[in-house]
N, C-alpha and C positions, 0 to 999 in steps of 0.2 A: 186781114190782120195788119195794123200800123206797127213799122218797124219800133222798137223802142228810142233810139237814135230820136226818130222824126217826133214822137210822144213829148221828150223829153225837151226837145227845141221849141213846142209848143205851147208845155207846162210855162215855160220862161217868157215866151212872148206874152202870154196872157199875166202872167208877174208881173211883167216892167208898164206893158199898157196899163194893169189897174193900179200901179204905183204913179205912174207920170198922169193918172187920171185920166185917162182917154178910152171912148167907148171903140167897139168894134167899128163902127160905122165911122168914128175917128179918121182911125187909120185908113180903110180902106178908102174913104174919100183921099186919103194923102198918093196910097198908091193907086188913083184908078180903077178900083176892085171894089165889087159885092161887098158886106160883110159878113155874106157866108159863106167867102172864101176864108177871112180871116178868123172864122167859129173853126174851117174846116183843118185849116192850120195850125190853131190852137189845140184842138183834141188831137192832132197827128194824123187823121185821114189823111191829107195831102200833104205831099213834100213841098218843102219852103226852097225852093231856088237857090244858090247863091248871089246870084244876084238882088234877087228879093231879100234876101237874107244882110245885103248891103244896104240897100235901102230902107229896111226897118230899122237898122242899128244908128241910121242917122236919122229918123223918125223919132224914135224913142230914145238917141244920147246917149248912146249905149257903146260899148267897143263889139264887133258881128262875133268877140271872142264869148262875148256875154252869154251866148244862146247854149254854151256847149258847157258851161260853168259846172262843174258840179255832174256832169254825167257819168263817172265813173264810182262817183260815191254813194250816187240814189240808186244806181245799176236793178238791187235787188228791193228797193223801200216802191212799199204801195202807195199808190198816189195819196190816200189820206196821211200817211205820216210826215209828210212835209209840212214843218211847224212854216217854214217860209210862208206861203200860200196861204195858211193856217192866218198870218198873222195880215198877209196882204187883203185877206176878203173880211178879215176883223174891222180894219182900220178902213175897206173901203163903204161897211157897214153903218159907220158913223156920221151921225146929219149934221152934226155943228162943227163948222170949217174950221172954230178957233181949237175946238178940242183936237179936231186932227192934225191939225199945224203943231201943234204943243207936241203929240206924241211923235210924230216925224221928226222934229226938233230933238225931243226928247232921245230916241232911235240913232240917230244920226251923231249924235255927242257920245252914245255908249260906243258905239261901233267905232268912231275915229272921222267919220265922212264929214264932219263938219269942221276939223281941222284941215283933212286932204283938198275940201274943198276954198279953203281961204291962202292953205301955201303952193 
């Protein structure tokens, strides 16, 4: 049985990789590794190192505080009710690059990240 801890570091890896667009096999060509290490770290089967855990966070441009975000809030939510996820496998569903650029664009202005990221 995967700790929920190690689940939940998972859930988020597999977010930020299909938001920065990158496959499993992405990454794991980045760290050196299978990409069924990173399937197995993504479902929480195997524990993510801290060090790995450093390494992915400058992979994917991430702060390594990124992975833990939100773990005391989903604590008891089932994994289908993350509208997150919900909206990361929407948007990575989409075949026209300009429509998904728009809605990122779009995403990013409501949220604030498009001003955070020009100041």
């Amino acid at each position: 049985m995967s700790h929920p801890v190690d689940v939940h570091v998972g859930k988020r890896l597999k977010q930020i990789r299909t938001l920065r667009r990158l496959s499993q096999t992405d990454v794991a060509r980045k760290l050196e590794l299978s990409f069924q290490q990173i399937q197995k770290y993504e479902v929480g089967s195997n524990r993510v190192a801290a060090s790995r855990l450093f390494e992915l966070s400058q992979i994917l441009d991430v702060p390594p505080a990124y992975f833990f975000e939100g773990l005391h809030d989903n604590a008891n939510a089932a994994p289908s009710e993350d509208p997150g996820m919900d909206i990361v496998n929407a948007l990575a569903a989409i075949q026209d690059e300009a429509i998904k650029s728009r809605i990122k664009t779009f995403i990013e202005d409501v949220s604030g990240l498009t001003v955070a990221k020009r100041g």
